[in-house]
N, C-alpha and C positions, 0 to 999 in steps of 0.2 A: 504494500500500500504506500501511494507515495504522500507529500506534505498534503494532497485535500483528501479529503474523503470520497467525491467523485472524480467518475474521469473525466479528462480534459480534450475532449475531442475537436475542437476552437478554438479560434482566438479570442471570439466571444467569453466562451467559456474560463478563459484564460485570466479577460479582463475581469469578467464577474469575481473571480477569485483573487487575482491581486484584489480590488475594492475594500472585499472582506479580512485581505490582510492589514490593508492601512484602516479599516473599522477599526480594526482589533488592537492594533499598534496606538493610534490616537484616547481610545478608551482609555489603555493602560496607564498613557504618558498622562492623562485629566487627572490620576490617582500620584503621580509623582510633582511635580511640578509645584506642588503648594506646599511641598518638604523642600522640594530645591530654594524655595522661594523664600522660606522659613530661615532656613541655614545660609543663604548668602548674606555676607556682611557689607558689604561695598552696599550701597542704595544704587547705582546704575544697574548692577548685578541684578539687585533685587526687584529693581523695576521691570528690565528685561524678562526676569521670568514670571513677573504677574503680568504683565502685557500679551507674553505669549499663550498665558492659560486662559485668556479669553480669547484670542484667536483659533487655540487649538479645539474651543468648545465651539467657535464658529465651522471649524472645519469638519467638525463632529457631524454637527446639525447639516452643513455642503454635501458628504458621504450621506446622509440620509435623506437628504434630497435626490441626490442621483439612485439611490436604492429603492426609491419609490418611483421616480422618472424610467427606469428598466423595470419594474416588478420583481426586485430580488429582494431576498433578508440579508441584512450583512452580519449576522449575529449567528456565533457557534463554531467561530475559528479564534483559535490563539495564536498570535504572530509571535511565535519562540525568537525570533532573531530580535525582536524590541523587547520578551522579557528579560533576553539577557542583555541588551546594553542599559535596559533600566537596572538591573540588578547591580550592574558595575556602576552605576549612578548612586545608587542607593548606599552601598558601601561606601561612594564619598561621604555622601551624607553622614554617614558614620564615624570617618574618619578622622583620628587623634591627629588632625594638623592647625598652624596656625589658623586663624582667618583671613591671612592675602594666601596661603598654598591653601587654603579649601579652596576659597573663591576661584583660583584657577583650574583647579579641579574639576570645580563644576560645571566652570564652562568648559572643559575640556571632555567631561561626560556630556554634556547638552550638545553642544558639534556633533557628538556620535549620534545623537539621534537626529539632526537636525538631516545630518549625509544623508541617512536609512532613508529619512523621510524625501528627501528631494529625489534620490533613486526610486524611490515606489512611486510618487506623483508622477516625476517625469515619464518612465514605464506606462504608469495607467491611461496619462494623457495619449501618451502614443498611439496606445492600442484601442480609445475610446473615437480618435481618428479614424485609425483601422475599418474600424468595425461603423463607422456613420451615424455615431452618438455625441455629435456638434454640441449637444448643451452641455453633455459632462464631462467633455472634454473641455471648454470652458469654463466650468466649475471647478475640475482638476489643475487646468493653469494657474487660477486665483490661488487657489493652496498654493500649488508649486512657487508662485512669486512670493508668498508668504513667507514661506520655509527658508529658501533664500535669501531672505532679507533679515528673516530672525538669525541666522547663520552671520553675514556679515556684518549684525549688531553685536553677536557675543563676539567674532571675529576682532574690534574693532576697540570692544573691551578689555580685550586680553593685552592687543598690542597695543592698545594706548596707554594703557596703566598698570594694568593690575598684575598682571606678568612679572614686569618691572617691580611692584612691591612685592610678588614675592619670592623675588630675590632673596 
């Protein structure tokens, strides 16, 4: 049996199942994000990741728009590749370090997911092209500009400062 439970006999079907993996991935990251948020000490840090938990619930509510615009469930797969970079997330969180080596931690955990994520959208847009599903393939670029941009906001955090403190 491979990562879905059904075969994949399309690219339709293909798309359908990526979807369910970024549902499943974004679900997860709604349950992380408010501990990342918690634990960042920097206030830009901590901006960025409240900023992002309400985008990442807009993108939530986007995937479930597109899963009612196709007639699928997106619920009932677990995206193991986002439990484990949330996991290595979480152990920052954890983590006996100062607070400028958390903070860069955590954006160094958050980039990991921010990659995943822009490789899933960018994929799902593709295939939602593919396949002649123009709205949500539209829907999926809006994430995708999202993701990327929250990427070169921690990006920009790191190198502008916080890196440097913790030196």
């Amino acid at each position: 049996m491979g990562l879905f439970s059904d075969k994949l006999s399309t690219l339709d079907d293909l798309f359908h199942e990526q979807l369910k993996d970024l549902y499943s991935a974004e679900t997860q990251l709604l349950e992380v994000l408010p501990k990342m948020a918690d634990k960042a000490k920097d206030s830009g840090l901590k901006t960025a990741f409240q900023t992002h938990l309400q985008e990442t619930k807009n993108q939530v509510a986007r995937l479930e728009k597109i899963g009612k615009l196709l007639d699928i469930s997106l619920t009932g797969h677990k995206c193991k590749a986002m439990e484990g970079i949330l996991k290595e997330g979480s152990d920052m969180i954890h983590e006996d370090a100062s607070d400028e080596v958390k903070d860069a931690g955590l954006i160094a955990s958050a980039q990991r997911v921010e990659h995943y994520e822009i490789a899933g959208y960018g994929t799902a847009a593709h295939y939602a092209q593919r396949v002649g599903q123009n709205e949500a393939a539209m829907l999926l670029h809006e994430t995708l500009n999202e993701e990327q941009a929250a990427d070169t906001k921690l990006n920009n955090l790191a190198k502008g400062y916080i890196n440097q403190k913790a030196l």
